[in-house]
C-alpha positions in Angstrom: 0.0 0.0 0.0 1.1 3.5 -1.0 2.1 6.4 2.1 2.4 10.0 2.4 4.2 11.3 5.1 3.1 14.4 5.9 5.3 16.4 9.0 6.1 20.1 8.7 9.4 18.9 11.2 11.7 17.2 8.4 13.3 14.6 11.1 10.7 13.7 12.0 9.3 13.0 8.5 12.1 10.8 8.2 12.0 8.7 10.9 8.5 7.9 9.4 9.9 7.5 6.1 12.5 5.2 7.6 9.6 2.8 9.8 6.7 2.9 6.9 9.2 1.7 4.7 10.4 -1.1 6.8 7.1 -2.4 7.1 5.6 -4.7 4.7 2.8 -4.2 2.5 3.7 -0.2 3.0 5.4 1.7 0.6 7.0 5.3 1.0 5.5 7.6 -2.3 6.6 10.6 -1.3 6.8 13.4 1.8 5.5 16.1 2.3 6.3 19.4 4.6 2.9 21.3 4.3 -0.5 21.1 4.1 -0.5 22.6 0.8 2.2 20.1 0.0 0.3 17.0 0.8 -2.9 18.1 -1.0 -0.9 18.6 -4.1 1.0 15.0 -3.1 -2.3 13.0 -2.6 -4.1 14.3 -6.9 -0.2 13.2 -7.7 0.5 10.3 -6.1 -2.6 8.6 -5.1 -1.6 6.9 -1.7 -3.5 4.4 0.2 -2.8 6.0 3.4 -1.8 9.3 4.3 0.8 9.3 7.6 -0.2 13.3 8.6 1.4 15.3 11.4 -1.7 16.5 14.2 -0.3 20.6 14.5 0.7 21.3 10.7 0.7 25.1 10.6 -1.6 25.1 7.5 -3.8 22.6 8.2 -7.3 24.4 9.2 -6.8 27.1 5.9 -5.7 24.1 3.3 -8.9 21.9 4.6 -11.5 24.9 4.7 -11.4 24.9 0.9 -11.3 21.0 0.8 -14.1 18.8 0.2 -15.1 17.3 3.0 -14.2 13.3 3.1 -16.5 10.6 1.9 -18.4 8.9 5.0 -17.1 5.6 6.2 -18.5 2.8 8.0 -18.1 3.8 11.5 -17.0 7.3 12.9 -13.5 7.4 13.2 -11.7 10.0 15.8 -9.2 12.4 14.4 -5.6 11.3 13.3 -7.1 7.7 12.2 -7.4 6.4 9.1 -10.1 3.8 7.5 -7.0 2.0 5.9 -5.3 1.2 9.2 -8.7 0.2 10.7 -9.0 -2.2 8.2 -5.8 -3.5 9.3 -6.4 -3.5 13.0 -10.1 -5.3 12.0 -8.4 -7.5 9.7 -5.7 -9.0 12.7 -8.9 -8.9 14.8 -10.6 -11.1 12.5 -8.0 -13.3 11.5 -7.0 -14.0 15.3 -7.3 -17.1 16.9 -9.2 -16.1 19.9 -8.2 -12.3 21.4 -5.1 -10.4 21.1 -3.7 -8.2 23.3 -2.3 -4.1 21.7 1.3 -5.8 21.7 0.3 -8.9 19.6 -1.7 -6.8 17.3 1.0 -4.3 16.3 3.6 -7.3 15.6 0.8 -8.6 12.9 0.3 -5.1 12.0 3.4 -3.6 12.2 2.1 -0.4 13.8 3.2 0.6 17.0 1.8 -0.7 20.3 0.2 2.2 21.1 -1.6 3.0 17.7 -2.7 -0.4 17.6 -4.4 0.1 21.2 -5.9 3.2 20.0 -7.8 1.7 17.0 -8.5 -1.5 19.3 -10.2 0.9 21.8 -11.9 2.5 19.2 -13.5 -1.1 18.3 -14.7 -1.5 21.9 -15.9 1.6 21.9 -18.0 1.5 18.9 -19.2 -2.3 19.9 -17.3 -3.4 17.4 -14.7 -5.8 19.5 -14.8 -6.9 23.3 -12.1 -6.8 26.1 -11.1 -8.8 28.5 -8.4 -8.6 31.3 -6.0 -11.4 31.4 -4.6 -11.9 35.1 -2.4 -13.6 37.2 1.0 -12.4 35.3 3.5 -9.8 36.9 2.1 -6.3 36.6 -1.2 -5.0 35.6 -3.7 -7.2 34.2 -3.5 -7.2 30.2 -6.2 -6.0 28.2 -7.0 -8.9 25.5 -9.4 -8.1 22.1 -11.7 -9.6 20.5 -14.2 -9.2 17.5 -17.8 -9.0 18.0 -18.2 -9.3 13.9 
């Protein structure tokens, strides 16, 4: 699948650059700096997913003239994308019983803590269930399953 990174902070851009591309069926298209930048990037390039810093300086005066995005199944919160809730659904599907945010970012290869977010935005939409697994050292673990 095709990324944008989108970061006005070029470092940080690149470590993006660096991960997305290290992680298989992602692909690095291009990055861009600016809000302006990554509207002109996405008629261009056409990506799949779009990797976008939260605080670009540009951001609310490039999306005021922007359509406004086609609806989805669901309501997602802001800084998620339908692409890597298909991803997150998918491993939730595909699982063998429940997973917990760690297991589901090594299938994914997102990071613990965006796979928890989009795992807690299943539960919370009814989506997928959670339960605690106890008895190990430290707090219990949160464990995921899909409600399909």
């Amino acid at each position: 699948m095709g990324v944008l990174v989108v970061d006005d902070d070029f470092r940080v851009a690149e470590v993006h650059r660096a991960h997305v591309d290290r992680v298989r069926p992602f692909r690095v298209l291009g990055v861009a700096g600016s809000g302006e930048e990554a509207v002109r990037a996405v008629d261009a390039l056409r990506p799949g997913l779009v990797l976008l810093g939260l605080y670009l300086p540009d951001v609310d005066r490039v999306l005021a003239g922007a359509a406004p995005p086609a609806p989805v199944a669901g309501t997602l919160t802001k800084g998620m994308s339908v692409a890597t809730a298909e991803l997150v659904e998918g491993a939730l599907r595909d699982a063998d019983g429940t997973l917990s945010a760690g297991e589901c970012a090594a299938l994914t290869g997102l990071s613990r803590v965006s796979a928890r977010h989009y795992l807690e935005h299943f539960r919370t939409t009814g989506s997928a269930e959670v339960s605690l697994r106890c008895g190990v050292a430290g707090r219990p673990e949160r464990r995921y399953g899909w409600r399909g």
